[in-house]
MDAnalysis code that builds the backbone (N, CA, C; Angstrom):
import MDAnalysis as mda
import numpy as np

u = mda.Universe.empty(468, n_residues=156, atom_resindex=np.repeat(np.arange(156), 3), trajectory=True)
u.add_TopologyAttr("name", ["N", "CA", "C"] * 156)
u.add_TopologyAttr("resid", np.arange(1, 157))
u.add_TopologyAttr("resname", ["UNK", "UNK", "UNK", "UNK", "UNK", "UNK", "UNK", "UNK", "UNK", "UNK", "UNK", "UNK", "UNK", "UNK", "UNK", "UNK", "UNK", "UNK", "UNK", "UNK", "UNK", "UNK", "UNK", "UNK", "UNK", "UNK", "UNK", "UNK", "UNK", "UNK", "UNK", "UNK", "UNK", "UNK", "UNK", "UNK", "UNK", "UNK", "UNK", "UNK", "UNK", "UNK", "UNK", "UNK", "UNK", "UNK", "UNK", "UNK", "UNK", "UNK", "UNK", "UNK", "UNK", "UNK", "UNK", "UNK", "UNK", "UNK", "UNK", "UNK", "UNK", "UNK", "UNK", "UNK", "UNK", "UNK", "UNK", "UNK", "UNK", "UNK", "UNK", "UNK", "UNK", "UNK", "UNK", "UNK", "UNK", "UNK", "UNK", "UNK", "UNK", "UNK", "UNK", "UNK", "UNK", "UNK", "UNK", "UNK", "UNK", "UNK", "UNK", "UNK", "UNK", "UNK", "UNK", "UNK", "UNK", "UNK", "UNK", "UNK", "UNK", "UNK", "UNK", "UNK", "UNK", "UNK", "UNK", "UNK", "UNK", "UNK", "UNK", "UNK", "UNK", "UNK", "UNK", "UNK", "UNK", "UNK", "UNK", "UNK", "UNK", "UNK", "UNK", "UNK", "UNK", "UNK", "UNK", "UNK", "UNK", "UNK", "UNK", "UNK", "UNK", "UNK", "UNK", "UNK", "UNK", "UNK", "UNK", "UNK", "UNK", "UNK", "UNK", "UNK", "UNK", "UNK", "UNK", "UNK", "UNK", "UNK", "UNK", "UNK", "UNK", "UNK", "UNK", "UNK"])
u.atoms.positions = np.array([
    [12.255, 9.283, -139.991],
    [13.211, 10.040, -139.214],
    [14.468, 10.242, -140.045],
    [14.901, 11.692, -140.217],
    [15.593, 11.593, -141.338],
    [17.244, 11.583, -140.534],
    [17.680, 11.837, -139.032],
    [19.041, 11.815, -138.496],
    [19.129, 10.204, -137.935],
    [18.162, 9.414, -138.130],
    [18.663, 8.102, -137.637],
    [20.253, 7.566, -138.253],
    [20.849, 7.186, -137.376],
    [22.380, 6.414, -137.590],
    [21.762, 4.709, -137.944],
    [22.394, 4.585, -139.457],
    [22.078, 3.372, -139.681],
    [21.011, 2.961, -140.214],
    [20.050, 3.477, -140.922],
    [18.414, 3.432, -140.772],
    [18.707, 2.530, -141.677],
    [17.508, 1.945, -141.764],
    [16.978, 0.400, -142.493],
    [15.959, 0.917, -143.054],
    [16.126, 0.486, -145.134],
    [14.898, 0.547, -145.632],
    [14.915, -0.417, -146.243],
    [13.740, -1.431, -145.848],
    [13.210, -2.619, -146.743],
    [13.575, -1.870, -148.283],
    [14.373, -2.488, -148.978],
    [14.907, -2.682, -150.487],
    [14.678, -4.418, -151.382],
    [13.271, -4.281, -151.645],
    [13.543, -5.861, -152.157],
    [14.524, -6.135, -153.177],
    [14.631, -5.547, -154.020],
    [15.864, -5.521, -155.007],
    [16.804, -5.967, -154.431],
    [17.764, -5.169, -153.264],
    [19.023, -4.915, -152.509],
    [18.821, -7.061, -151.973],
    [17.962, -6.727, -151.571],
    [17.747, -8.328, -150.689],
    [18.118, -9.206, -152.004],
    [17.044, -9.157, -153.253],
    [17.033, -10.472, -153.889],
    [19.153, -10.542, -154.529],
    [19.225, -9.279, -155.059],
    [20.317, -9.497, -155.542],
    [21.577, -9.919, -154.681],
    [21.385, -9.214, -153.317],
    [21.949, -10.133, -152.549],
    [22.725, -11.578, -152.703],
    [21.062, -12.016, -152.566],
    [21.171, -13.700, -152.474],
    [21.686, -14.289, -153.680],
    [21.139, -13.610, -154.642],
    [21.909, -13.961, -155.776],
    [23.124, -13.863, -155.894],
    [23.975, -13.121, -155.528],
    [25.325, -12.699, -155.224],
    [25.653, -13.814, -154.079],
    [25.120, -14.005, -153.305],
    [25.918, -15.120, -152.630],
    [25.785, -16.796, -152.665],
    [24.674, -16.735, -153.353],
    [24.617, -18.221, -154.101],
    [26.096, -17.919, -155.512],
    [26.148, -17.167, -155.767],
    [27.026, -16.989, -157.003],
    [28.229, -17.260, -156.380],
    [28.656, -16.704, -155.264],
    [30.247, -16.666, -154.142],
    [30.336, -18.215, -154.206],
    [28.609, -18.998, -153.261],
    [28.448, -20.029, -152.879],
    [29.623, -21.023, -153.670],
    [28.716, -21.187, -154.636],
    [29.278, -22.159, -155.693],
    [29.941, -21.993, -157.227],
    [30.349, -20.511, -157.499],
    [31.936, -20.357, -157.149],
    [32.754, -20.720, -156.497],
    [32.961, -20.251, -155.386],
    [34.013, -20.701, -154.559],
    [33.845, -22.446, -154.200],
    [33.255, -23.262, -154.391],
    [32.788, -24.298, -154.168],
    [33.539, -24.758, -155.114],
    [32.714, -24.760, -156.598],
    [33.650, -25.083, -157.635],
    [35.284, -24.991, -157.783],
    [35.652, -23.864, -157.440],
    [37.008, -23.785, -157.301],
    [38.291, -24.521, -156.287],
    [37.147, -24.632, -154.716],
    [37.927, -25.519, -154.208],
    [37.758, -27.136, -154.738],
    [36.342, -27.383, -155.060],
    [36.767, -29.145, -155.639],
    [37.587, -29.322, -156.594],
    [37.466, -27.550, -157.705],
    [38.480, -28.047, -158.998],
    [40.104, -28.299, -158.258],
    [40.384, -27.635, -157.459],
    [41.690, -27.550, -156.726],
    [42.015, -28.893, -155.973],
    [40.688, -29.570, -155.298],
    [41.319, -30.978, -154.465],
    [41.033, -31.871, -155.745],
    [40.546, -31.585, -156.467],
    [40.469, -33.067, -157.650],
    [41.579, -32.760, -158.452],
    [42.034, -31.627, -158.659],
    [43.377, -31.616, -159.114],
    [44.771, -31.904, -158.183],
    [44.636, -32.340, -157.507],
    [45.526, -32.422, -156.303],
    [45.546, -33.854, -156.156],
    [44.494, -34.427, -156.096],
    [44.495, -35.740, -156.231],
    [44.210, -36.718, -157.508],
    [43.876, -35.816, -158.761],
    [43.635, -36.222, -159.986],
    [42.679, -36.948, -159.958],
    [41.640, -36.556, -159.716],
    [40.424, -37.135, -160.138],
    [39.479, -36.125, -161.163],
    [38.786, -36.670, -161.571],
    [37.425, -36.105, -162.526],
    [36.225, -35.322, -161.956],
    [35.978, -33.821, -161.646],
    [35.622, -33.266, -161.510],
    [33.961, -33.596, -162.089],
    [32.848, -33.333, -160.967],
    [31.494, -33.960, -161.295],
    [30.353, -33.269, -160.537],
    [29.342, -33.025, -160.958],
    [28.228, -32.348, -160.408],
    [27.948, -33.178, -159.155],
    [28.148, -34.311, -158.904],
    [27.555, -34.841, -157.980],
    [28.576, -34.927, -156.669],
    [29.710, -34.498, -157.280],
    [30.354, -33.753, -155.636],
    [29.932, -32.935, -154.922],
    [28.939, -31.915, -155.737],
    [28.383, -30.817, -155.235],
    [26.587, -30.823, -155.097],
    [26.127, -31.714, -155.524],
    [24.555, -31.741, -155.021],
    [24.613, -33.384, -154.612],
    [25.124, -34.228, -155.013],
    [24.704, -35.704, -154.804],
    [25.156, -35.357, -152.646],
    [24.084, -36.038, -152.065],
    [24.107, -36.253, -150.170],
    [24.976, -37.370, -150.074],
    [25.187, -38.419, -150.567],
    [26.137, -39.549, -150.611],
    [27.351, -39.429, -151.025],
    [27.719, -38.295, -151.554],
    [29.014, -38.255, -151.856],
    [29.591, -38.035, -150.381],
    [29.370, -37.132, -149.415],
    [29.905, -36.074, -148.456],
    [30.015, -37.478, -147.592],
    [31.111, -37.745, -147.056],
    [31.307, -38.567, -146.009],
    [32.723, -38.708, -145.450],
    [32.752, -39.899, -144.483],
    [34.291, -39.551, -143.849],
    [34.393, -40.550, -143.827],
    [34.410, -41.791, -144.588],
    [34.848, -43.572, -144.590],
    [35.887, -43.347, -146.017],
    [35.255, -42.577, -147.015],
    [36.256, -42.438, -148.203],
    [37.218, -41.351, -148.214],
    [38.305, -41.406, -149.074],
    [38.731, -40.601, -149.665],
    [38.142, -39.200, -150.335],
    [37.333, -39.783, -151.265],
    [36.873, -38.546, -152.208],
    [35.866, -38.122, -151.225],
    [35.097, -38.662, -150.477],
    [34.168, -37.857, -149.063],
    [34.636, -36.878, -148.622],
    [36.199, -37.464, -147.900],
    [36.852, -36.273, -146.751],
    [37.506, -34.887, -147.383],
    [37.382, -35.804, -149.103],
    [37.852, -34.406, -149.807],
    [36.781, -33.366, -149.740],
    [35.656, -33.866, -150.283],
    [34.548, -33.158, -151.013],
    [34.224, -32.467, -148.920],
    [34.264, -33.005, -147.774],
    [33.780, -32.430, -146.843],
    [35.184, -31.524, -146.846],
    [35.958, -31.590, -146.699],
    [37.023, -30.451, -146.910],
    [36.596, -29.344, -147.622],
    [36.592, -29.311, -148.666],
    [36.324, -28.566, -149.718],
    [34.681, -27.684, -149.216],
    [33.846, -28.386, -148.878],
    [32.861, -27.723, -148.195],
    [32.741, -26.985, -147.389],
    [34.005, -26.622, -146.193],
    [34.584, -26.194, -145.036],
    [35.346, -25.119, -145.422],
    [36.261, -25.239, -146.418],
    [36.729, -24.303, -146.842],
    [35.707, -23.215, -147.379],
    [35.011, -23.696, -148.035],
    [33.870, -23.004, -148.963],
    [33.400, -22.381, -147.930],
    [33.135, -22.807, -146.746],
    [31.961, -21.714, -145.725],
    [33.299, -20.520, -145.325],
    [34.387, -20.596, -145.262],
    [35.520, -20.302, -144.778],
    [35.241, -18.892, -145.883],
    [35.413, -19.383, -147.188],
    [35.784, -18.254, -148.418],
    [34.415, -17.453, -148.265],
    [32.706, -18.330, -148.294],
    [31.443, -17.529, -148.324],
    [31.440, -16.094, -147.112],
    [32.055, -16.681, -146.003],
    [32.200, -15.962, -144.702],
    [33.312, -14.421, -145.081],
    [33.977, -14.559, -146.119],
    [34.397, -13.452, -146.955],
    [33.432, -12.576, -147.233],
    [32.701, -13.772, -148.402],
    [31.729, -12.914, -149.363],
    [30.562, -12.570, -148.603],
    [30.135, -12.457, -146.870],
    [29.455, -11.949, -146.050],
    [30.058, -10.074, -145.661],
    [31.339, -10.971, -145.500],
    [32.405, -9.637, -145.172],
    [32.041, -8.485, -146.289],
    [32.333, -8.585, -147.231],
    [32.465, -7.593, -148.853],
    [31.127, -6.913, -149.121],
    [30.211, -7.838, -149.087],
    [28.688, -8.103, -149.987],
    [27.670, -8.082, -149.179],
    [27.502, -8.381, -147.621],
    [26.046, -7.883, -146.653],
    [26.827, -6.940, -145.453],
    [27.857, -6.887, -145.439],
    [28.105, -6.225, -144.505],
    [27.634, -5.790, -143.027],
    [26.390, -6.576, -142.949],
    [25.815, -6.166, -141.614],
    [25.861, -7.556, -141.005],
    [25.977, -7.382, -139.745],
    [26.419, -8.824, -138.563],
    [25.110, -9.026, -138.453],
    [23.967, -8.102, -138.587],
    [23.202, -8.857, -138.350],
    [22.111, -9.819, -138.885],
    [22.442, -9.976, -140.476],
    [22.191, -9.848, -141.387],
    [22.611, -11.195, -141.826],
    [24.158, -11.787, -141.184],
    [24.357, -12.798, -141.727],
    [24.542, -14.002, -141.533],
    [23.700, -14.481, -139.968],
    [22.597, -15.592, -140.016],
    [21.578, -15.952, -141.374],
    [20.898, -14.536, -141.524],
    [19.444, -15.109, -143.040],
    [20.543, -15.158, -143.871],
    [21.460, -14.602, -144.505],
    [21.735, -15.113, -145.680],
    [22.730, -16.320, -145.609],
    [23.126, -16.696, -144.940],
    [23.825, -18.041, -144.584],
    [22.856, -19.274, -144.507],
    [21.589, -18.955, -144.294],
    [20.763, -20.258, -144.066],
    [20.506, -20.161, -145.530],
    [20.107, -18.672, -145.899],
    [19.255, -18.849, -147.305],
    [20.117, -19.443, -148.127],
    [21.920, -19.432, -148.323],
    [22.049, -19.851, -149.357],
    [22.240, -21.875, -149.012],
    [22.053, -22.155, -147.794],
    [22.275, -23.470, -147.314],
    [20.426, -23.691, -147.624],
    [19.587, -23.501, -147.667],
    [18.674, -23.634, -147.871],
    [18.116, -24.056, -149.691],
    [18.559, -22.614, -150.492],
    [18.981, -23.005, -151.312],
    [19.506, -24.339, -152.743],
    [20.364, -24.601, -151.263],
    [21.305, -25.828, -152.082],
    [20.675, -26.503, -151.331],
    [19.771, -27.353, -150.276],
    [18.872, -27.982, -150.063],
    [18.715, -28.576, -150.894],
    [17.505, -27.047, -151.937],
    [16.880, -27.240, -152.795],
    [17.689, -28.282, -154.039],
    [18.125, -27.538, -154.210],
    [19.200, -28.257, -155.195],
    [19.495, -29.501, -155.190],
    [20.317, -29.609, -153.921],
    [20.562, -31.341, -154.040],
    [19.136, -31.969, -154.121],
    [18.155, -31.093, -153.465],
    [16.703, -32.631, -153.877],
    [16.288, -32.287, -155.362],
    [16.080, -31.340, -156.326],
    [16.077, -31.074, -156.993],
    [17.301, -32.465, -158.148],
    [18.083, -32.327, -157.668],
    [19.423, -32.930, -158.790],
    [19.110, -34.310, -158.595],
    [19.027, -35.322, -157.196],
    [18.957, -36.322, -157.196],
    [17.747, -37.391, -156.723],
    [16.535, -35.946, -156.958],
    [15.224, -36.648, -157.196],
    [15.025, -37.126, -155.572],
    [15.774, -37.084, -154.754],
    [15.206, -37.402, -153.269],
    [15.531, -36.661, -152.120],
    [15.501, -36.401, -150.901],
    [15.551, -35.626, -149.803],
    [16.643, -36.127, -149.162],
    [17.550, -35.341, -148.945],
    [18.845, -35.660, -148.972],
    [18.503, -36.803, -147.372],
    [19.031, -37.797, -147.128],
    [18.541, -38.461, -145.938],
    [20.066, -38.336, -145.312],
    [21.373, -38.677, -145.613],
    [22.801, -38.785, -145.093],
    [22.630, -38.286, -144.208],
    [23.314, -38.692, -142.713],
    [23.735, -38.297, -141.701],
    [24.785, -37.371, -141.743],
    [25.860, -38.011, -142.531],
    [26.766, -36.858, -142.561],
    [26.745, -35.638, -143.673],
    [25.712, -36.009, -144.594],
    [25.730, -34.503, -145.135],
    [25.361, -33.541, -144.194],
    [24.045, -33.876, -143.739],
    [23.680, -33.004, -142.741],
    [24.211, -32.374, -141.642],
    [25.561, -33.535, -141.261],
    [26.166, -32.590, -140.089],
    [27.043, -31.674, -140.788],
    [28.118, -32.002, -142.029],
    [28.750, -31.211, -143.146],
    [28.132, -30.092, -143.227],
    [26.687, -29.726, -143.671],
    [26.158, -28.355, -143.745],
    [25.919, -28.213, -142.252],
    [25.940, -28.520, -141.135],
    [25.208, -27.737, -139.965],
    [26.684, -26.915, -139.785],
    [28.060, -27.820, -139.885],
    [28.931, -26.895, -139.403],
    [29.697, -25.947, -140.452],
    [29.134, -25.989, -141.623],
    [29.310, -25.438, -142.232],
    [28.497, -24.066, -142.428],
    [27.223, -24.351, -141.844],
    [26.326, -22.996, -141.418],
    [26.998, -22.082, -140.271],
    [27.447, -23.377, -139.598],
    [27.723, -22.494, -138.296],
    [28.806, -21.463, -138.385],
    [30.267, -22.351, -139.379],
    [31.394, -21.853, -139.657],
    [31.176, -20.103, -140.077],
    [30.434, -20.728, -141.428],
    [29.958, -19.572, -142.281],
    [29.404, -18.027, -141.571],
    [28.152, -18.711, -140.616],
    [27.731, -17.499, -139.794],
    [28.851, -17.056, -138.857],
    [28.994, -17.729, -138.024],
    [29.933, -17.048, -137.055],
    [31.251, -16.312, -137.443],
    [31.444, -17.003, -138.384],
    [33.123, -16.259, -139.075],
    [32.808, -14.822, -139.645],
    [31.315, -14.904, -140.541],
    [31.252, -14.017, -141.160],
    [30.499, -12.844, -140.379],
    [29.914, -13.084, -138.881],
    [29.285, -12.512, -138.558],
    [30.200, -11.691, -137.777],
    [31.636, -11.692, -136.654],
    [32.558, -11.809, -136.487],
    [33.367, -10.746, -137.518],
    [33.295, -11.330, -138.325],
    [33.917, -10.119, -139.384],
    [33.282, -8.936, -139.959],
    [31.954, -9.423, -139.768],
    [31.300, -7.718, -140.181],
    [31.334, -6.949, -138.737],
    [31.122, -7.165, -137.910],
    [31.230, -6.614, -136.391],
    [32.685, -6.253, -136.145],
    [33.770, -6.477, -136.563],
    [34.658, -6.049, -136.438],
    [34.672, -4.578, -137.070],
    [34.026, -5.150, -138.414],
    [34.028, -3.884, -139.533],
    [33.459, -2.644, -139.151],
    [32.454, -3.103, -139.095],
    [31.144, -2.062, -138.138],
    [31.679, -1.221, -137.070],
    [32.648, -2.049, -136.147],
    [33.019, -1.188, -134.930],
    [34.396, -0.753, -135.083],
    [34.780, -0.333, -136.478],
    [36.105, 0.316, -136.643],
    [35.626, 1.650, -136.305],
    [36.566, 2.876, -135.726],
    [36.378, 3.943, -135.319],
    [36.234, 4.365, -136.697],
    [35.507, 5.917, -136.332],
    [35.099, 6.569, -137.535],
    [35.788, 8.065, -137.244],
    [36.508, 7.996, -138.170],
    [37.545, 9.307, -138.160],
    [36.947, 10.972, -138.229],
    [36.528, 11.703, -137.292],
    [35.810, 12.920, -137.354],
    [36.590, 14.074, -138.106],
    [37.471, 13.964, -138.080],
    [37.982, 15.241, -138.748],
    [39.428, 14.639, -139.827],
    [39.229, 14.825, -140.855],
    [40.160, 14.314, -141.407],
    [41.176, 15.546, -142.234],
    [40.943, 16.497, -141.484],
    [42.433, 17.633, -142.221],
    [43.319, 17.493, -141.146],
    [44.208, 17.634, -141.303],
    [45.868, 17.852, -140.412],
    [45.429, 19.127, -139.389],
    [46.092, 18.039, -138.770],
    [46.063, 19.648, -137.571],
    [46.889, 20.546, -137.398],
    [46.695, 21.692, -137.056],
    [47.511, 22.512, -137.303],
    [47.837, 23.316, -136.135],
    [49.416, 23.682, -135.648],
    [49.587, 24.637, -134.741],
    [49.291, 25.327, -133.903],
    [49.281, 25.612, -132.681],
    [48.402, 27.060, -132.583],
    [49.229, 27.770, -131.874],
])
């Protein structure tokens, strides 16, 4: 149907690069906020802030940082939903995929299945943050009016 408003064409390309693009936001912006709280508190910046499940907690210091910093991160990704998928409806899958993802990763990095209680709640509300903020913001986008005539009007 060639007058459909909005039409959808399966693009696997459009999809994979996507994800790639937002695993890239992901941890980017990830990186940048731990480089920012470990500089804030002067500590040594480490891979295992970002895949180790035992780091993320709320009894320590460097925990409540690194869960900070994670929060923020869904905060900044919920941007890179805004910019980069643009569709609300769209950004549930890529919010799991890139939390899915880093799943992978952390079992991947530390050889076991992440078991922590509180990592797991860290990413649930950090899924949630992520989707809803970003979903929220493309729906805003989406339902900005669309300007029909854009010359000046003139006299009559």
């Amino acid at each position: 149907m060639a007058g459909q408003f909005r039409s959808y064409v399966w693009d696997p390309l459009l999809i994979l690069s996507q994800i790639v693009l937002m695993q890239t936001v992901y941890y980017g912006s990830l990186g940048l906020w731990l480089a920012l709280v470990d500089g804030l508190v002067h500590s040594s910046p480490s891979l295992d802030q970002v895949f180790d499940a035992e780091i993320l907690g709320f009894s320590t210091p460097p925990g409540r940082l690194s869960t900070m910093s994670f929060v923020l991160n869904a905060l900044t990704c919920a941007l890179g939903l805004l910019y980069f998928i643009r569709r609300g409806k769209q950004c549930l899958d890529f919010t799991v995929t890139v939390h899915f993802f880093h799943l992978l990763g952390c079992w991947l990095y530390s050889s076991h299945f992440p078991s922590a209680l509180t990592w797991w709640l860290v990413q649930a509300v950090c899924i949630a943050l992520m989707a809803v903020i970003g979903e929220y913001l493309c729906m805003r986008s989406e339902l900005k009016e669309i300007p029909l005539n854009s010359a000046p009007k003139s006299s009559v």
